[in-house]
N, C-alpha and C positions, 0 to 999 in steps of 0.2 A: 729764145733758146736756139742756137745754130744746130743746123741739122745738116752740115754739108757734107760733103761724100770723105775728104779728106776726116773730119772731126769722128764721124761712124767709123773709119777704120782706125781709128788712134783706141776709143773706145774700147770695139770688140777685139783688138788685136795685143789689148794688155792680160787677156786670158793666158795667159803662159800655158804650157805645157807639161808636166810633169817631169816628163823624159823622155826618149826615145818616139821611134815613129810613127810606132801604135799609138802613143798620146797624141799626137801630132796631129794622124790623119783622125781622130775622136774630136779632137780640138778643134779641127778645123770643121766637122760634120755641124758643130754647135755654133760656128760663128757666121756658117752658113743660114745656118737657121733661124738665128737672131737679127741676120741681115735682112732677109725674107720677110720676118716678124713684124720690123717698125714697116714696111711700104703695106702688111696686112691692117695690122692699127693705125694705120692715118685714112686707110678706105674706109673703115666701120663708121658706117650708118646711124643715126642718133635710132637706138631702139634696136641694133644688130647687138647680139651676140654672139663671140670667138667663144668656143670652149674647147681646151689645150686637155689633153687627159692622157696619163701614164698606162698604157695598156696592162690592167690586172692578168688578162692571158697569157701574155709574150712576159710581161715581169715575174709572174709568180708572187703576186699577192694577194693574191687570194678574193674577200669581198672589197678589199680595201682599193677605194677607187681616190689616188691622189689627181686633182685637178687644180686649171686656172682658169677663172671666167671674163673675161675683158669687155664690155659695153659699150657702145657709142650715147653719147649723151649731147642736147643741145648744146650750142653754143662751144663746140670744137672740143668736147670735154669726154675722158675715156674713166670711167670707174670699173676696179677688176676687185676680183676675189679671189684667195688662196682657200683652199680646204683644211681647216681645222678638225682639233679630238673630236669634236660635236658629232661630225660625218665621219667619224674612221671605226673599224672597230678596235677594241679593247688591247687585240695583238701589234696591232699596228699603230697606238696615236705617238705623238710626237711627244720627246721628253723633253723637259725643261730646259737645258742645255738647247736643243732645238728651237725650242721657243725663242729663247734668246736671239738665237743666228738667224732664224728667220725676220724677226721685228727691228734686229740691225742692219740688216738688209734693207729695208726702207717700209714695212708694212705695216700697218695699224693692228694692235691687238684686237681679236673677234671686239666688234657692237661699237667700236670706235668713231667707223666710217658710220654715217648714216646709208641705212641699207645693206649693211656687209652682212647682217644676221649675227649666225654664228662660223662665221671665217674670216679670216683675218681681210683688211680691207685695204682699199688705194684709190685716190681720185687726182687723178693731175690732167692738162692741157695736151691737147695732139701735137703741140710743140716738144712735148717733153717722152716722143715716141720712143728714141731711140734708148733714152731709159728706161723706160717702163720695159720694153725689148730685151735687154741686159738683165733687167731683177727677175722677168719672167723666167730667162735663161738659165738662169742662176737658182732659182727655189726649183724647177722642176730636175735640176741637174744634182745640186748638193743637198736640197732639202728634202727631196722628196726621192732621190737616188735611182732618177730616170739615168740608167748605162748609156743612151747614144738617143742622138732625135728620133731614130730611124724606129724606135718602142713608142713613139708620141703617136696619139692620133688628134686628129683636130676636123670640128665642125662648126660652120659661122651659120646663127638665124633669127630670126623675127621674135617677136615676141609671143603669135600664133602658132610659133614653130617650124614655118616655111625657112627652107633653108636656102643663105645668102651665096653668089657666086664670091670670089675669096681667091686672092693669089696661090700659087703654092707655097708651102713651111719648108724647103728641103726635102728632105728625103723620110720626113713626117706625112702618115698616112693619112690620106682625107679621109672621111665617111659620107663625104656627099660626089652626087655624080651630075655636071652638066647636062641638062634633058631639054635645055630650051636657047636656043641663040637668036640676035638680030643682028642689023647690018653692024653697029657698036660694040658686036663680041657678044659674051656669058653673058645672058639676063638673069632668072629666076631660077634656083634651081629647084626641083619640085617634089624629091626623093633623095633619100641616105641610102648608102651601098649599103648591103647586109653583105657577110662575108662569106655565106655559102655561094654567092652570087660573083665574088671575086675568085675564089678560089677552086670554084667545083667542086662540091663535098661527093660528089658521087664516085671519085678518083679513089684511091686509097690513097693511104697517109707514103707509102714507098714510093708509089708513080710521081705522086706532085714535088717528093723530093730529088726523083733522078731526074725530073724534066726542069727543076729547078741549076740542079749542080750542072747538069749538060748546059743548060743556056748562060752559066757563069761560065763554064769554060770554052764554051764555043766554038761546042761539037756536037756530036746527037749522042742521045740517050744507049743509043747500041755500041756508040765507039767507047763509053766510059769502062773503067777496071772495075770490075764488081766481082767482088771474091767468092767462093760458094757460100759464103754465110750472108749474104747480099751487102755486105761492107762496101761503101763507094773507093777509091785509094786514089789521091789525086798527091801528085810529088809536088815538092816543092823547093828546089836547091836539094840539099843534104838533107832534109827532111821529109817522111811521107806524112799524110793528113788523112784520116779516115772518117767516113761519115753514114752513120748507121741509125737506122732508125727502130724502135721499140716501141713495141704495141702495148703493154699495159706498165705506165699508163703509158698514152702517147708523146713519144718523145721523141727528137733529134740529138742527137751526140754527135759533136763534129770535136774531133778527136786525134792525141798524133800522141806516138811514145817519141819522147824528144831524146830519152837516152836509155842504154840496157847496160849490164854487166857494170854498173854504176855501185858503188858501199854506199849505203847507207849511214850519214851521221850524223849528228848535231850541227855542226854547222851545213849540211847541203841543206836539212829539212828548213835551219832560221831561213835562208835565202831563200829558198822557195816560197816560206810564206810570206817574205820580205815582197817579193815580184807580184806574188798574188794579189796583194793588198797594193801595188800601184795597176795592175789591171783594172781596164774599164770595165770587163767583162769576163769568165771565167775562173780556171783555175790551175793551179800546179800543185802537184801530191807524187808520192815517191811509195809504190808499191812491191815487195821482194826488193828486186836490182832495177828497177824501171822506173825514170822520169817519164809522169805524162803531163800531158796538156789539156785539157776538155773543156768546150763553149757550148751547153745545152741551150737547143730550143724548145718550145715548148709546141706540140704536136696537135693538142689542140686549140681551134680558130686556128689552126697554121695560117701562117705569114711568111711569101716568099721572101720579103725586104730582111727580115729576122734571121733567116739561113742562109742569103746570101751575104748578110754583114760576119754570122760567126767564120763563112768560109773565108773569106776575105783577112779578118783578124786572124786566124788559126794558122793559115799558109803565109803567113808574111812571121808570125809570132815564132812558129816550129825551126826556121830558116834561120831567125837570130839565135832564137835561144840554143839549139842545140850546138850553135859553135861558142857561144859564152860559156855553157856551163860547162862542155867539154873539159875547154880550154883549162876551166877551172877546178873539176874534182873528174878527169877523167871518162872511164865509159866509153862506150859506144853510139855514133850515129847512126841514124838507119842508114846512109845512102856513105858511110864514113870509112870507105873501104881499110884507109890508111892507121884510123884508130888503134891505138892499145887498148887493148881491153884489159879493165883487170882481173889480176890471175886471182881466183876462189879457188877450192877446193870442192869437190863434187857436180852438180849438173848446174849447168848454166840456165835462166831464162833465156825465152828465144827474141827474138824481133820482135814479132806481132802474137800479144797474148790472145 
């Protein structure tokens, strides 16, 4: 099977895009990660296992743990596992229609493979890495409705459970941490991160989010705008972005009113949920006279990589959209000096609810 560097990008670079450059830069987060992928499965070890996992934390699914398990087996041979209804719960298993898309994808129905158990199964040659790379991509992306690599976590180990050293996946977070080198580089690695140990749980949930936004934008923590309600306000073109965090439960809201003194109607609300449903992540809803925009994170196990991806998507998303929609049912920008606003009768919403 050709595995040449030419053939790999022909492959991963038929993932189109949706549209626009939010799809683009998601699209491209994924074909990074798939590239990363096949030089991880040509390393594994007969008797290593990868195990690829959609963070239930940062996703918001609750016990439902979507995973892929990848093996090294003799004789240059890699067997993986998808996670089936067996392992899901009740709220979460996959419906038939799913079933389908997944087993045309290329997978054996559960008990198929010898050893798959009860998850759907795959046994092919290290020759055939950079496809297996692709499908992995692909089920934890569409089947399993992982938003970006950057919500993956991923851990490679023994059958004792000693954990293997392992390229990096992108911008997919490890769980394990180098503690031993020789002259050859990462040997053994001999412990998994726990994530109070990444994070500092001793912080509050506020601090690790201002030292988080200050080191995206690449300034200190004292220079950023924090309104009195401790709102962060970070501009973005004609757009502001707000990022505010909530203690019960724990959460991030990274956040922008993309428009005000906006009517309400039937066709803004269809486009709105037109845009939401091509979003990788978020949403758009139209409250009083106000378009907004909001990317939640989830607060706890906080993950810096998670708030700094919504800031990223939110201040690049606020910038387009509020000159498209403008353009096209009117309103107000926040930063849109030149706007008409439309004329109502009685009090206006303000800017910043």
């Amino acid at each position: 099977m050709a595995d040449d560097q030419d053939y790999e990008a022909a492959l991963f670079d038929d993932e189109d895009p949706i549209g626009g450059d939010l799809k683009e830069k998601v699209a491209e987060a994924w074909r990074d990660f798939a590239r990363h992928l096949v030089d991880a499965l040509r390393q594994l070890d007969p008797g290593t296992t990868l195990d690829l996992t959609l963070d239930p934390t940062a996703s918001g699914t609750g016990d439902a743990v979507y995973s892929v398990q990848v093996t090294g087996e003799d004789g240059d041979m890699l067997a993986a596992t998808a996670v089936g209804n067996a392992d899901l719960p009740a709220a979460y298993r996959l419906g038939r229609t799913v079933i389908a898309e997944i087993v045309a994808l290329g997978w054996s129905p559960p008990g198929v493979v010898a050893g798959s158990g009860e998850a759907f199964g795959l046994r092919v040659p290290k020759s055939d890495a950079v496809q297996l790379s692709r499908l992995i991509m692909r089920t934890l992306r569409d089947i399993y409705g992982t938003p970006h690599p950057a919500f993956l976590t991923y851990l490679a180990h023994d059958a004792q459970g000693l954990v293997a050293a392992l390229p990096s996946l992108g911008v997919a977070r490890s769980l394990a941490s180098i503690v031993d080198t020789d002259d050859d580089g990462p040997v053994a690695v001999v412990r998994a991160k726990h994530n109070h140990e990444e994070q500092g749980d001793d912080l509050p949930l506020q601090d690790k989010v201002v030292t988080v936004v200050a080191r995206l934008m690449k300034t200190t923590p004292e220079e950023l705008t924090i309104d009195p309600d401790g709102d962060i306000g970070i501009r973005s073109g004609s757009a502001m972005v707000f990022v505010r965090v909530r203690d019960n439960p724990p959460l991030v809201d990274v956040f922008s009113p993309i428009l005000t003194e906006i009517e309400p109607t039937e066709r803004l609300y269809v486009k709105l949920s037109e845009l939401t449903n091509r979003m990788p992540i978020g949403r758009l809803y139209c409250t009083n006279d106000t378009v907004w925009a909001s990317v939640p994170v989830f607060g706890r196990d906080f993950q810096a990589t998670h708030l700094m991806l919504a800031v990223q998507v939110m201040t690049g998303l606020a910038d387009e959209l509020d000159d498209r929609l403008q353009g096209e049912f009117g309103g107000k920008r926040f930063f849109g000096e030149n706007d008409a606003p439309r004329q109502v009768e009685g009090e206006r919403t303000g800017m910043y609810l």
